[in-house]
C-alpha positions in Angstrom: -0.7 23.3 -132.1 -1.0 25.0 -128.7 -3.1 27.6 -127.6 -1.6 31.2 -127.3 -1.8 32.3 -123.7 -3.9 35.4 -122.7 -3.1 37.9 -120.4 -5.4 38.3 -117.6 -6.4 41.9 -117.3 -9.6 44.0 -117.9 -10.8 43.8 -121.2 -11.1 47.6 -122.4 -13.0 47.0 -125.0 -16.6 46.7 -124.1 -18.4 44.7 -126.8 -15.6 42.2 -126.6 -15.9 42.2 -122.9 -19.6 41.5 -122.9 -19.3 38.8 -125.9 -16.4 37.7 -123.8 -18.8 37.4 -120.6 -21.0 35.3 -122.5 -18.8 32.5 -123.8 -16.9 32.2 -120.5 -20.1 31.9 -118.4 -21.9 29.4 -120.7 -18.6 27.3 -120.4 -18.5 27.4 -116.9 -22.3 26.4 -116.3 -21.7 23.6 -118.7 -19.1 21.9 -116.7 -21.1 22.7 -113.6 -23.8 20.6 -115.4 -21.2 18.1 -115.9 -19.7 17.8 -112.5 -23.0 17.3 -110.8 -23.7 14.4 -113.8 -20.7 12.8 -113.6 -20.0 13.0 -109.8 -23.2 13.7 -108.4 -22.0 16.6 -106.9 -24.2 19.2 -105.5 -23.5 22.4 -107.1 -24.8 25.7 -106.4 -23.4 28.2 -109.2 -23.9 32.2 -108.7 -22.8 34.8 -111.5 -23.1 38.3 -111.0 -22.4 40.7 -113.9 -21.2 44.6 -113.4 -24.4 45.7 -114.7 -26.1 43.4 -111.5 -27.4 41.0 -113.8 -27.8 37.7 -111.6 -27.4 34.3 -113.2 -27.1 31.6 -111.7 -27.3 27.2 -111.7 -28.1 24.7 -109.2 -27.9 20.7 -109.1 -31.2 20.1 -108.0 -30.7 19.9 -104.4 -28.1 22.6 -104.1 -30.9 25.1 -103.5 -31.6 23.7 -100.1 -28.1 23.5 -99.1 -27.6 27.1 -100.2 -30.6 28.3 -98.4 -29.3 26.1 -94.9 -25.8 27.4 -95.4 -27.2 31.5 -95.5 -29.6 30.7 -93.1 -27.4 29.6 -90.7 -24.5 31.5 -91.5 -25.7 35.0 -92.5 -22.6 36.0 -90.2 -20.4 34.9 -92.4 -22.0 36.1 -95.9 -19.4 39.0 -97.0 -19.4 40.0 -100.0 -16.3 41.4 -101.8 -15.9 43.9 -105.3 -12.9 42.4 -107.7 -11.8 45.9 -109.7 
């Protein structure tokens, strides 16, 4: 059996949305975690919630690319508001 497809669109409802928020982002740090295991990637991981809740994962040497790349590149840094 197949999954049913989902439309991609604001969820209205806000407890769904939040417990939505919560399943979606623990999946996507868990194949963060698993791309920097199996690849050995360096992956730098930031999630920022509506509220401006911050969370956020790093492979263990991601930090001091991240900190490089804005160092370096603070010109660059823009960032952008998805509504």
């Amino acid at each position: 059996m197949t999954r049913k497809k989902i439309q991609m669109k604001r969820i209205d409802n806000t407890t769904a949305r939040q417990v939505t928020f919560s399943e979606r982002r623990k999946c996507i740090f868990k194949k963060a975690l698993e791309l920097s295991t199996l690849c050995e990637a360096e992956i730098a991981l930031i999630v920022i919630r509506a509220t401006g809740k911050l969370f956020d994962y790093g492979s263990p040497r991601s930090v001091v690319f991240c900190l490089l790349f804005f160092a370096f590149n603070h010109s660059l840094v823009r960032v952008r508001s998805i509504k």
